[in-house]
N, C-alpha and C positions, 0 to 999 in steps of 0.2 A: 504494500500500500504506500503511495505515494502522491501527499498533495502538495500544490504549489500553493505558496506562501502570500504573492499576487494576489491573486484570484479569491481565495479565501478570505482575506480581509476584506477586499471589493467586495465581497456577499457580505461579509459582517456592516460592513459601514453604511449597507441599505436599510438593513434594520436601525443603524441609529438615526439616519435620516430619518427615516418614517416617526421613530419615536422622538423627536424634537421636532416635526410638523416644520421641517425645510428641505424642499425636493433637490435633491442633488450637492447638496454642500458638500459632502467628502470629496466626491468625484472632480467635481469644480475646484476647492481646492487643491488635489492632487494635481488634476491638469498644468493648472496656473502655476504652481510649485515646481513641477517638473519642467517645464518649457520656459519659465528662468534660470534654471538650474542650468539648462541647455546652453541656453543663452551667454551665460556667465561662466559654460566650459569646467563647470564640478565633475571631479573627475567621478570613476564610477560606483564608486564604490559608497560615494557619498550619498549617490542619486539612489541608490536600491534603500537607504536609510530615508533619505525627503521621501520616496514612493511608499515604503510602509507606515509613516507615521504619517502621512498626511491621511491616511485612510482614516488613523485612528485617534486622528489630534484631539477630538471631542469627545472622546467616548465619556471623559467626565461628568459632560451635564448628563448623559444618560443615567449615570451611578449617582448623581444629585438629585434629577429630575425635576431641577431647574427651570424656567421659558429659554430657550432658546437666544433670543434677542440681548434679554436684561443679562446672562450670561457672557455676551460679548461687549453690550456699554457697562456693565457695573465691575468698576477694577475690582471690589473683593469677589464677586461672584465667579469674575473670571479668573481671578485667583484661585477657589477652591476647585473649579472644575481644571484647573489643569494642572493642580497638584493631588486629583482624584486620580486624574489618566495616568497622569506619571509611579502613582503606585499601584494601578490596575497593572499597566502595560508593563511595568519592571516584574512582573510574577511571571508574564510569557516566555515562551524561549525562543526568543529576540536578544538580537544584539542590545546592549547595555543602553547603550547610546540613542536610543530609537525613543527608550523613556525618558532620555535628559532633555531632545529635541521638542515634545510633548510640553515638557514641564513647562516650557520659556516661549512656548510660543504666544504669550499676550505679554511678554515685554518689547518693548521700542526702543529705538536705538539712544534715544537720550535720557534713558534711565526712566520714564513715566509711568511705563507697566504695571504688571501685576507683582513681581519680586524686587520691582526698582533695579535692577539691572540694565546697564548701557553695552553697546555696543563693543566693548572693549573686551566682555567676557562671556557674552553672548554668543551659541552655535551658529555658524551661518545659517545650517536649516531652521533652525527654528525664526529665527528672522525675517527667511523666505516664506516661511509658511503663512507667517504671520502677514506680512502684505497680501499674500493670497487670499487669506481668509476675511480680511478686509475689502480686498476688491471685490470678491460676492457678495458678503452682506450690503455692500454699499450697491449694488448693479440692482435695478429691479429686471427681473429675468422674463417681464411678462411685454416686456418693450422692446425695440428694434437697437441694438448694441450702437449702431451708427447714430441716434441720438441721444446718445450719454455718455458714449465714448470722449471729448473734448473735455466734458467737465469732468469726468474723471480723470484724466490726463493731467488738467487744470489743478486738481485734489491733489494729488499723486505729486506731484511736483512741488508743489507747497509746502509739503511735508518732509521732500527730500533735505536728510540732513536734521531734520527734529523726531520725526517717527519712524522714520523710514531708512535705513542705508543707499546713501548716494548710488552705490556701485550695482543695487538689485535696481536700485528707481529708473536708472538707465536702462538695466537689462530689461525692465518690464515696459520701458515706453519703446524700447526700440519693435518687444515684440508685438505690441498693440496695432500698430502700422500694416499687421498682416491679416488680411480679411480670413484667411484657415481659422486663425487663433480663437475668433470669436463668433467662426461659423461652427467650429470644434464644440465650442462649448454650448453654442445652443442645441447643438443636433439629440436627436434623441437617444440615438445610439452611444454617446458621451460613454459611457462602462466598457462598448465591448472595444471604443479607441484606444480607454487606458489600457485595456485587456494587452491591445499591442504594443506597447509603450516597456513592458514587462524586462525587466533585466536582463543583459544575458548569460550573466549569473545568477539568476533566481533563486534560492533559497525553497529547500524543497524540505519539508515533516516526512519523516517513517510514522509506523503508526504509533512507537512509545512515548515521541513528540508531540504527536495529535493530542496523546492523551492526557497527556501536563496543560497543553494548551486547553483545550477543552473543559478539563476539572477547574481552570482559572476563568472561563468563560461561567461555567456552572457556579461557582463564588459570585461572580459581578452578578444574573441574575438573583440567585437567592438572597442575596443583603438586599434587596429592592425591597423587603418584606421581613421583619423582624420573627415571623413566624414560619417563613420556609430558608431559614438562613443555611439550613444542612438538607434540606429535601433533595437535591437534585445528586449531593453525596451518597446520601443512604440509598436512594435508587439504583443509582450506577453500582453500588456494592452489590446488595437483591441482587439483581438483572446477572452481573458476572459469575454470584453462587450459583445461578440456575444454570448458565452458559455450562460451568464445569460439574452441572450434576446433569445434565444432557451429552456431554461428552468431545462438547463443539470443539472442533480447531482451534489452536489459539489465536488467530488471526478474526475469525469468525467473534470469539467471545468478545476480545477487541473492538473491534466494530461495535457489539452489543453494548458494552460496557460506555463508548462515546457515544451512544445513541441515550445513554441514560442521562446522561450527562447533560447531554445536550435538548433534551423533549423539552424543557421549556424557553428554550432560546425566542421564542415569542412573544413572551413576557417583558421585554422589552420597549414592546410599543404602549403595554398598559403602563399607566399612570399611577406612582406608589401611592397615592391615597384610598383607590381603589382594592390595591393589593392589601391595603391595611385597614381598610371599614371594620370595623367592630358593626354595624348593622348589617341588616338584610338590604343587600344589592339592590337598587333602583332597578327594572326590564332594560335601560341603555348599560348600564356598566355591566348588567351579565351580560348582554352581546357583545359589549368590548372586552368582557373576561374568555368568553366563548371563542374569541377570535385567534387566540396566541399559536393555537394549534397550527392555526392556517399559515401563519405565518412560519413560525416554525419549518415545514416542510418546503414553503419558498423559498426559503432563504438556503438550506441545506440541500436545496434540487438543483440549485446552481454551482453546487460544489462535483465535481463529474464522478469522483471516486466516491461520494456519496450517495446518488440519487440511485431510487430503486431501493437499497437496504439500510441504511443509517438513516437516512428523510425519511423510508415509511414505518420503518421501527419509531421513532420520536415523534412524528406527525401525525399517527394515527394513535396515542395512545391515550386519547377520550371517544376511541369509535367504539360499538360494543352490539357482539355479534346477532340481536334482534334490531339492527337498524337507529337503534335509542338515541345515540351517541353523536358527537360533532366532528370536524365540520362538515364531515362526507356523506355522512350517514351510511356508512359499508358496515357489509357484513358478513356472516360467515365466511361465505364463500372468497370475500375478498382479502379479508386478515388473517394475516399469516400467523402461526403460531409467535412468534417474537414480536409481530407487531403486536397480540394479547399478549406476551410476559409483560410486555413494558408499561400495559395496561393498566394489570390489575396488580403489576409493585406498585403503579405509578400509586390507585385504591389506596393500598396498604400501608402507604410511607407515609400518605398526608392526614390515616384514621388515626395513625402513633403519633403523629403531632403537634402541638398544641397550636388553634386556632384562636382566632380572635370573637368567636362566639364559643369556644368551647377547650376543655382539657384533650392532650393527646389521650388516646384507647391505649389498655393490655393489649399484649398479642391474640390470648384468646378472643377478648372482643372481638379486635378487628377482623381476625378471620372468620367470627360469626356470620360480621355482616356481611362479609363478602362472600361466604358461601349461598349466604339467601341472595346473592346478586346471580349467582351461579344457577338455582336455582328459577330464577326472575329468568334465565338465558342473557342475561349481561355478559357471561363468561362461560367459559367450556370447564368439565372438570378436567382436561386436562392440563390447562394454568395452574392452577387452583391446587392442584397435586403439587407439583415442581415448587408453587409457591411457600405450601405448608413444609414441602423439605427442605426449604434455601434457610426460611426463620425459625424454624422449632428448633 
């Protein structure tokens, strides 16, 4: 097993778009990042570091859950979300540096920032990033580039030398000049450009990388919620005991094991007030609770060495084999025995823990209830067997 590193953050950073409600900021970012980069002749080793971390410059407010906006004009806000990223992204196994770049990207060159940092100890990328990320907040993306383009030129050059390094302000006005640069960006297909933009040393995961990666992915979701802060751990554990009491390959359990990991990688778009009501959900927040599933599988379908078994193990694991279930509503016939383990752990982990209208269950409980789920035809007894052998 063997994924690219690229590719994989590009699927991640669409979930954090969607979840700070701005279409394309990573990508946009990255663009604009890499094509100064170009510009400015970094060599290359630099640009594989600007290309990974511009995917993931923000993942901060996501782990805040922040606005979006007030995150990039409120220095402390932007303070904490980029010293949120910086300690998310230093867990990866990612170059070091990839977190340092993160951290300083809402400092300015004459020290104004979020650390008060000046250009003197500032990383180039993060610098670069940091103009980048300013020129799309600052573009309205729903206008024609050729009428905004001068005043922001006009910006941009203002600034050169107080917020901005002379030496990118250059790079970025020479590239602006080129109608590609910001047909580039408006086009829709903007993800599959970067897609070719891709190093040509790439930086590729085996799967015991994936899996470091993945359990730090599974951390950033569960803190969204003070009550599933270890749910998506004790899952992936379940899910792997049943792997080696079914006999699976280890490559196989593997996969199952990131599949645990990863089922609520959806949960990202929902809103932690929601994940943390103490009342009975309004009919809109269960449909946006309802949703994560879906997303989940979109996001992990665009990964190549994923789709098919890791997406539908994780993405189907609220369907349930009378049709009951979301967001497909499939059934027997269509879930695979692992897309149910992941199911009815998935049942089991969140009956043990403690919710915000309720105490976690015993184990006896919990499998009470799930056997009358079984029962109900929610589940097969053959989950249900595997499952009572993984926790007794």
């Amino acid at each position: 097993m063997k994924i690219g590193v690229g590719n994989l953050l590009l699927s991640i950073s669409y979930l954090i778009d969607i979840a700070q409600g701005r279409k394309e900021h990573a990508p946009k970012v990255t663009y604009i990042s890499l094509q100064i980069a170009k510009q400015l002749q970094v060599e290359k080793g630099e640009i594989k570091k600007i290309y990974y971390a511009s995917f993931l410059h923000d993942i901060g407010i996501t782990v805040s859950d922040n606005n979006f906006y007030a995150s990039h004009l409120d220095i402390q806000l932007a303070k904490k979300h980029c010293l949120l990223g910086y300690e998310f992204v230093r867990k990866l196994p990612l170059d070091e540096e990839i977190s340092e770049i993160i951290k300083y990207h809402h400092d300015f060159y004459n020290g104004s920032g979020a650390f008060g940092y000046d250009y003197r100890v500032l990383p180039l990328a993060s610098q670069i990033i940091n103009l980048a990320d300013q020129i799309d907040i600052s573009m309205n993306w729903s206008k024609p580039y050729y009428l905004q383009v001068d005043d922001l030129k006009e910006w941009v050059g203002k600034n050169k030398g107080i917020l901005f390094n002379p030496f990118i302000v250059d790079a970025f006005l020479d590239i602006t000049d080129k109608d590609k640069f910001w047909l580039d960006l408006y086009n829709p297909q903007l993800r599959q450009i970067i897609l070719g933009l891709l190093p040509d040393d790439e930086v590729y995961f085996n799967i015991q990388t994936m899996l470091k990666f993945s359990e730090a992915i599974a951390l950033l979701i569960d803190n969204k919620s003070k009550f599933t802060h270890l749910h998506s751990q004790g899952l992936s554990e379940v899910v792997f005991e049943i792997a080696k009491i079914m006999g699976l390959d280890d490559e196989t359990s593997y996969k199952l094991k990131i599949a645990g990991y990863l089922h609520d990688l959806g949960k990202m778009v929902v809103p932690n007030e929601i994940l943390n009501k103490e009342g009975k959900l309004t009919k809109e927040e269960f449909y946006i609770i309802k949703s994560h599933p879906y997303y989940t599988k979109l996001i992990l379908d665009q990964i190549p060495v994923f789709k098919g078994e890791i997406s539908n193990w994780a993405g189907n694991h609220h369907e349930r084999v009378n049709r009951s279930g979301y967001p497909e509503k499939l059934g027997k016939d269509e879930l695979s025995l692992l897309d149910r383990v992941v199911g009815i752990c998935d049942v089991y982990q969140a009956l043990i823990e403690d919710r915000p209208y309720r105490k976690g269950l015993g184990q006896k409980e919990a499998l009470s209830i799930i056997y009358d789920m079984v029962k109900n035809e929610l589940f097969l007894e053959e989950e249900f067997e595997l499952l009572k052998r993984a926790v007794v």
